[in-house]
KOLKOLKE-809806 format. One record per residue (C-alpha): x, y, z; residue in one letter; residue number from 0. Coordinates in steps of 0.5 Angstrom, whole numbers. Layout:
BEGIN
+-------+-------+-------+-------+-------+
|    c1 |    c2 |    c3 | votor | vexro |
+-------+-------+-------+-------+-------+
|     X |     Y |     Z |     A |   NUM |
...
+-------+-------+-------+-------+-------+
//
This chain:
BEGIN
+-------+-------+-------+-------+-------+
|    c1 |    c2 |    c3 | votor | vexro |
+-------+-------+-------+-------+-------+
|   173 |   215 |   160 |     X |     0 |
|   178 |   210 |   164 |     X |     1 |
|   184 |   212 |   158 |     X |     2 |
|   182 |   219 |   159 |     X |     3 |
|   184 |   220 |   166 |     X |     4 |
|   176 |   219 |   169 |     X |     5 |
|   176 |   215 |   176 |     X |     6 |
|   183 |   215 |   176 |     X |     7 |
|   183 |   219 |   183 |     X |     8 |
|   178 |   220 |   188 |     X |     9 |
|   176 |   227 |   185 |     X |    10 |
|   174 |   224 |   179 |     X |    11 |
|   170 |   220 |   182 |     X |    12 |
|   166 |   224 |   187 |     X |    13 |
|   160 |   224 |   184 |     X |    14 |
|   160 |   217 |   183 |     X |    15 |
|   160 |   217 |   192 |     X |    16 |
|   154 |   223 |   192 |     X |    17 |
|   150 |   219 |   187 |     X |    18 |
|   150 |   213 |   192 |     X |    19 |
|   150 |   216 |   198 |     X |    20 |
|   143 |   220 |   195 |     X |    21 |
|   140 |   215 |   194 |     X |    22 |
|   139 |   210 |   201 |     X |    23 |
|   133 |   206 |   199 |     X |    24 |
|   138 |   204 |   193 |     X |    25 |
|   144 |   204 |   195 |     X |    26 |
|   146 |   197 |   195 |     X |    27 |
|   143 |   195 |   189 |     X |    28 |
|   147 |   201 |   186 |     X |    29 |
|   153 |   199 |   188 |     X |    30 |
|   152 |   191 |   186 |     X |    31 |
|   150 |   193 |   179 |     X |    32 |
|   156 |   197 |   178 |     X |    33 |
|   161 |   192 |   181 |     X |    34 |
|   158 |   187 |   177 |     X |    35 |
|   160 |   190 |   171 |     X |    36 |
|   167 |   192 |   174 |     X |    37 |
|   167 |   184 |   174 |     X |    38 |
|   165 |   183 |   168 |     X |    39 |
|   170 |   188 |   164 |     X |    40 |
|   175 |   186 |   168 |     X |    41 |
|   176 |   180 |   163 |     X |    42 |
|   178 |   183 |   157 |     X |    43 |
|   180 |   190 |   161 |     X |    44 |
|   184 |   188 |   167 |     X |    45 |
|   186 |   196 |   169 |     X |    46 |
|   179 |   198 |   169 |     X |    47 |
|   178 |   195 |   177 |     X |    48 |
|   183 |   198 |   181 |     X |    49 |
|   182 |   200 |   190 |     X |    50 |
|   180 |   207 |   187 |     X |    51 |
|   174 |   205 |   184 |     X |    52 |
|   172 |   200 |   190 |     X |    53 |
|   174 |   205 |   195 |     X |    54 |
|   169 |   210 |   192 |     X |    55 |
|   164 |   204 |   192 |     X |    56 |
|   165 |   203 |   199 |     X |    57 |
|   164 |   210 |   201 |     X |    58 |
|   157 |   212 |   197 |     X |    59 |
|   155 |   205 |   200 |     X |    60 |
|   157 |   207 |   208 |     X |    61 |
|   155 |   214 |   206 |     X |    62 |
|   149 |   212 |   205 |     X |    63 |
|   148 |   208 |   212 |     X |    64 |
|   149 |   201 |   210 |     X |    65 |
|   156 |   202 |   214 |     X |    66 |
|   155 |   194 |   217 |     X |    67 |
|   155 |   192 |   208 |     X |    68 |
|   160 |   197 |   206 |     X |    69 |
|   165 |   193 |   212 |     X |    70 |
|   163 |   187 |   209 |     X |    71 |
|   164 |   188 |   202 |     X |    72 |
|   171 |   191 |   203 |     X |    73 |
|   172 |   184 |   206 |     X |    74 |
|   170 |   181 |   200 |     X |    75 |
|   170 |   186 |   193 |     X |    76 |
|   177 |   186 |   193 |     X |    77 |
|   178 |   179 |   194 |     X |    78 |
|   175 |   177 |   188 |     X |    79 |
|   177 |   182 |   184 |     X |    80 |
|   185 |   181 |   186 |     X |    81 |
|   186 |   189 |   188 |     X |    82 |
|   190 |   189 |   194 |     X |    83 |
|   186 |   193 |   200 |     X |    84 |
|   190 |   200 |   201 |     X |    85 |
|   189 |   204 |   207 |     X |    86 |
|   184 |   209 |   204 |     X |    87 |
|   179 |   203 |   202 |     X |    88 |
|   178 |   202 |   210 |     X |    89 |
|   178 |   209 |   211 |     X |    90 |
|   172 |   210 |   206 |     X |    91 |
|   167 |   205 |   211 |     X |    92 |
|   170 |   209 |   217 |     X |    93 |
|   167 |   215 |   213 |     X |    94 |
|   160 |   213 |   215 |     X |    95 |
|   162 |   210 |   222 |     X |    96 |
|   164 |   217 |   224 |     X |    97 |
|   156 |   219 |   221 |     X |    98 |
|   153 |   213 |   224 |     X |    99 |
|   157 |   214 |   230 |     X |   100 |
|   158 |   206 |   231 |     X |   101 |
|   164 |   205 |   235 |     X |   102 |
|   163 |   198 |   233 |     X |   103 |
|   165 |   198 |   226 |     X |   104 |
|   169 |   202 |   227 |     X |   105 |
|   175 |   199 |   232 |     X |   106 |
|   173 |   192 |   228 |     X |   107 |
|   175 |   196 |   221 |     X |   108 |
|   182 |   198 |   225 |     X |   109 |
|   183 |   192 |   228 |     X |   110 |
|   183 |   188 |   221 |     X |   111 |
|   187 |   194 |   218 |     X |   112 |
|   193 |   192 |   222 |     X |   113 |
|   192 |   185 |   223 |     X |   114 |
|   189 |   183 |   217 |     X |   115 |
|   192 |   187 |   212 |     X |   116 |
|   197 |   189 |   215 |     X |   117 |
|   197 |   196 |   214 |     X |   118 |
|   199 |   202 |   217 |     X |   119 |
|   194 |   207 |   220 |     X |   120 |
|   194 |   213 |   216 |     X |   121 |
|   193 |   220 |   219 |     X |   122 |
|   186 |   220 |   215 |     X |   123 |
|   184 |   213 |   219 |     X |   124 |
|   187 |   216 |   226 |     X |   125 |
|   183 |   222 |   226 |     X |   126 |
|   177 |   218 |   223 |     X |   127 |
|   177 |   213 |   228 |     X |   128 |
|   178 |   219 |   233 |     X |   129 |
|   170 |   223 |   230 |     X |   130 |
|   168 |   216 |   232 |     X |   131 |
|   170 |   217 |   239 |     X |   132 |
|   168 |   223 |   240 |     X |   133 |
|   161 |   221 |   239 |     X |   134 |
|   161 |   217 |   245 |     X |   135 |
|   159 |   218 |   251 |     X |   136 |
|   167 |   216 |   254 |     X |   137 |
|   171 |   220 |   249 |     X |   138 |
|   177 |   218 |   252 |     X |   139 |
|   179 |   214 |   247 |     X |   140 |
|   180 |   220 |   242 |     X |   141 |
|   186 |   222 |   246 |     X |   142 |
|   189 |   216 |   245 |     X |   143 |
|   189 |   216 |   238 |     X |   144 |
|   191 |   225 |   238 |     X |   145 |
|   196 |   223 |   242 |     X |   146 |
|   199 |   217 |   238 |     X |   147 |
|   198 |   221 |   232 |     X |   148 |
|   202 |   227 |   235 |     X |   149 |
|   208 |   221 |   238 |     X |   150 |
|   208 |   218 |   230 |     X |   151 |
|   210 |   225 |   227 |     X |   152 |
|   202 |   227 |   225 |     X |   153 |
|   199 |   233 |   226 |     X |   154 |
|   192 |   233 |   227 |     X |   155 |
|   188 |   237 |   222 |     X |   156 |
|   183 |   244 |   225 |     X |   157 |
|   177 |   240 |   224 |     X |   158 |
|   179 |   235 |   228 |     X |   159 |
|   182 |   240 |   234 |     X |   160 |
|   176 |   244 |   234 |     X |   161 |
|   171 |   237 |   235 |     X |   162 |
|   176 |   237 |   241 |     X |   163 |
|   174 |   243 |   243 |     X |   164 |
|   167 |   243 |   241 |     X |   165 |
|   166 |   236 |   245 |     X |   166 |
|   170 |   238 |   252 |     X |   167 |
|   167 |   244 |   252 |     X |   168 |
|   160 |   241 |   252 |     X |   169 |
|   161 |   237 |   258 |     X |   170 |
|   166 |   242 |   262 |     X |   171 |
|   172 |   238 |   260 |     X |   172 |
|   179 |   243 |   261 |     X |   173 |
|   181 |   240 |   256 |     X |   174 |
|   178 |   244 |   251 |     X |   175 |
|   182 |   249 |   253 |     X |   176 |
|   189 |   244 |   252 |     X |   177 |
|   187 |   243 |   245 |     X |   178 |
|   187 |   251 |   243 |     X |   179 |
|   193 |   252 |   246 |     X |   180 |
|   195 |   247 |   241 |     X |   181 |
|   191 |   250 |   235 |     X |   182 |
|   195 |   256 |   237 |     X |   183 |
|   202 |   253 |   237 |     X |   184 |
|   200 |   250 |   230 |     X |   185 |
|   198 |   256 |   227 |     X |   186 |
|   191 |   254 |   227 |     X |   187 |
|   186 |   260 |   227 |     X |   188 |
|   182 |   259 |   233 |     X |   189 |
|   176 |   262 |   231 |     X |   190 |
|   171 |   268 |   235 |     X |   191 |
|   165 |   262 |   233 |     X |   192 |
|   169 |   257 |   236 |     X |   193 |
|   171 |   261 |   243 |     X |   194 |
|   164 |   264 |   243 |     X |   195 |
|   162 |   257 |   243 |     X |   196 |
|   166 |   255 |   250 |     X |   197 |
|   165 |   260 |   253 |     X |   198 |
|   157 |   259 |   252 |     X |   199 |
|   158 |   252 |   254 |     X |   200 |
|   162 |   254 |   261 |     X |   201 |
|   156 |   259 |   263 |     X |   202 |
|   151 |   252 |   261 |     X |   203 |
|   149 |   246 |   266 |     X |   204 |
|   154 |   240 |   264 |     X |   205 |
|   153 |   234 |   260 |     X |   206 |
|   154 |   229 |   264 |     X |   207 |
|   159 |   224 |   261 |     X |   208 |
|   157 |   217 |   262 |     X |   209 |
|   162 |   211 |   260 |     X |   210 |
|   159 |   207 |   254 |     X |   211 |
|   156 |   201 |   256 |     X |   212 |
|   162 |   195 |   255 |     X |   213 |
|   160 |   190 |   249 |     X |   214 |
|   166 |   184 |   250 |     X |   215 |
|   165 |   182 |   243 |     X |   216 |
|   169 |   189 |   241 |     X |   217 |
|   177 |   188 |   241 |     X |   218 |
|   180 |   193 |   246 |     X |   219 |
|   184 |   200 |   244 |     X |   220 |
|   190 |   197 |   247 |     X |   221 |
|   189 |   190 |   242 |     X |   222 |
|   188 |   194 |   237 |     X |   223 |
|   194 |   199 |   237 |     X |   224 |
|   199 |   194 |   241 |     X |   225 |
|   202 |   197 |   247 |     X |   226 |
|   206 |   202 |   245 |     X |   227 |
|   201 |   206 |   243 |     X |   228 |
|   200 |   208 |   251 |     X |   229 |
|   207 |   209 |   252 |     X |   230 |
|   208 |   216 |   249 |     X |   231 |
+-------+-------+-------+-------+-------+
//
């Protein structure tokens, strides 16, 4: 199968990631069995694990909510398999962050990316690390890295404009309008469903917008990105 092209991409490997996300109570135990077999061939057949397939791995099992054990494993896995972490591997745990909502993880997994494996951050990563923060009640940070993508040449993706939109306008922030005008200067189709949800929330009574409790043990955005990030 492997000679044949399967498991070679991500595509190929989608169904893998949907069985293991369909199957919570499991997922683990999938997961383990399949990455033990990958071990285990992997002495006669060196190519047959590579980031790809442990990417995968990672994102059915993050997928699944087990994010805490996909983050554990990413720093695991790939050591005793000898594969060199890629920044799409982290961005296969980041997926489930975005699910779960867990900032936590999530500034943890960054922080290792560029300290650790020093890595570059990824658009994909940025925006990922950007629906976290949106889920928050303090949104803030999700400026920082749309405006960090945007100094580092990227150009945010629709999906991640319209959560913009969709998370200012729940609490009344102008800024929903700043980011249309932004999609409109892309090209991007701001849609009636996305205007009509503005202006629906603009006639309802605001959310309140409370700052997320502090938690000392998570590393700051600014130790995270370095300085220079705030200085666009």
């Amino acid at each position: 199968m492997r000679v044949a092209g399967y498991g070679r991409t991500p595509a190929t490997l989608r169904g893998l990631v949907r069985h293991v996300a369909a199957d919570p109570a499991r997922a683990e135990e999938l997961c383990t069995a399949v990455f033990d077999e990958l071990a285990a061939a992997r002495k006669e057949r060196p190519a047959v694990a590579d980031a790809v397939t442990l990417n995968a791995l990672l994102a059915g099992l993050a997928q699944a909510g087990h994010v805490e054990a996909a983050a554990e494993r990413l720093g695991t896995w790939f050591v005793q398999l000898g594969v060199a972490r890629t920044a799409e591997s982290y961005a296969a745990v980041l997926g489930g962050c975005v699910e779960r909502r867990n900032r936590t993880v999530a500034e943890v997994l960054l922080a290792r990316l560029v300290d650790e494996d020093r890595l570059a951050p990824t658009q994909e990563v940025y925006e990922l690390m950007l629906h976290v923060s949106l889920a928050q009640h303090n949104y803030e940070d999700a400026f920082v890295y749309l405006e960090t993508m945007k100094a580092e040449g990227m150009a945010p993706g629709w999906r991640t404009y319209a959560a913009i939109v969709r998370r200012c306008a729940r609490v009344r922030d102008p800024r929903a309008q700043a980011a249309i005008r932004e999609m409109r200067k892309l090209g991007y189709v701001v849609t009636p469903q996305l205007l009509q949800y503005v202006r629906a929330n603009a006639r309802q009574p605001s959310e309140p917008q409370q700052p997320s409790p502090a938690a000392p043990a998570e590393p700051s955005l600014r130790d995270i990105l370095g300085t220079d990030a705030f200085t666009l």
